[in-house]
C-alpha positions in Angstrom: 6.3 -28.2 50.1 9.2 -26.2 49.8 9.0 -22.6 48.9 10.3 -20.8 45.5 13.4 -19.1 45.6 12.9 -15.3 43.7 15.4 -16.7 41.1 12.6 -19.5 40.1 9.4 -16.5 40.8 11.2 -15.0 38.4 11.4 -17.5 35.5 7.8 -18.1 35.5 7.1 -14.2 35.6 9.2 -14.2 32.6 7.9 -17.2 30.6 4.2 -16.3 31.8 5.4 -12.5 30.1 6.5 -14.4 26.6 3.4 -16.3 26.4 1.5 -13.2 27.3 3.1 -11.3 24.2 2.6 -14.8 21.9 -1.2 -14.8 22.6 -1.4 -11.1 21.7 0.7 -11.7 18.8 -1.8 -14.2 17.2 -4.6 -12.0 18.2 -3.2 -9.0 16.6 -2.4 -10.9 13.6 -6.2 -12.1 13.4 -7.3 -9.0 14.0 -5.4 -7.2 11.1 -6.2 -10.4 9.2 -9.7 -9.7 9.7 -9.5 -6.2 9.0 -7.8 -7.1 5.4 -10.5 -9.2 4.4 -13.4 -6.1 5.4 -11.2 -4.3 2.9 -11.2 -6.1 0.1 -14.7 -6.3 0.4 -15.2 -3.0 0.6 -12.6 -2.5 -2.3 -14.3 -5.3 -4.5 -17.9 -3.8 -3.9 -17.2 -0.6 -4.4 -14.9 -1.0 -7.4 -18.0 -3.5 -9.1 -20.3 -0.3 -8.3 -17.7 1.9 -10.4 -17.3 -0.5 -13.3 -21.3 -0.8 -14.0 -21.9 2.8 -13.5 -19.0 3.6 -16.0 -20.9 1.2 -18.6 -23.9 3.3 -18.9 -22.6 6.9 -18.1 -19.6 7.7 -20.9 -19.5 11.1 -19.1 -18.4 9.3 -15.5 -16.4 6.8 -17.5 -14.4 9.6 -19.1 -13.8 11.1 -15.8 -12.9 7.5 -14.2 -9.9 7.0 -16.8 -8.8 10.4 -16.7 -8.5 9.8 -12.3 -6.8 6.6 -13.4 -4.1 7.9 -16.1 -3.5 10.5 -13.6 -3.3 8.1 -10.0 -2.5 4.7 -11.2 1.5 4.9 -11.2 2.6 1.1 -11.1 3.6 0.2 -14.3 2.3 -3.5 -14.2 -0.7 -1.8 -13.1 -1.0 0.3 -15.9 -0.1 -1.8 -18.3 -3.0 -4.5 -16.8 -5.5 -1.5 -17.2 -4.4 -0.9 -20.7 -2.4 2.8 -19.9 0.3 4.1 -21.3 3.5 3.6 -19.3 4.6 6.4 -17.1 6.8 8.9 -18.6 9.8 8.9 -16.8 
């Protein structure tokens, strides 16, 4: 068996270095998928939790829209919630 020249050890370093950055692409990418969905969990839960509280304590549902007329700044997003557009 003939022996590799260091021009031919050195292609496979290289490809073996590509695939190495493609497999920890893919995991990366599943990882920040993953760490989306905990998220919008978190996000979904926690905004339900608000939302029922707000429905039997005017005082905390007061407080919740004066937090959003004051943070929400997205237009679409205001207007979905039922705020008055930003003043510009």
């Amino acid at each position: 068996m003939a022996r590799k020249t260091d021009e031919q050890r050195l292609q496979e370093l290289e490809q073996a270095r590509k695939q190495l950055a493609e497999r920890e692409k893919a995991i990366k990418a599943r990882l920040r998928s993953k760490d989306r969905k905990i998220r919008n969990r978190r996000i979904a839960i926690i905004g339900s939790v608000v939302e029922a509280h707000a429905q039997h304590d005017a005082q905390f549902a007061d407080l919740l829209w004066t937090i959003l007329k004051n943070r929400v700044t997205r237009d679409a997003d205001r207007e979905f919630l039922g705020l008055p557009p930003n003043k510009k």
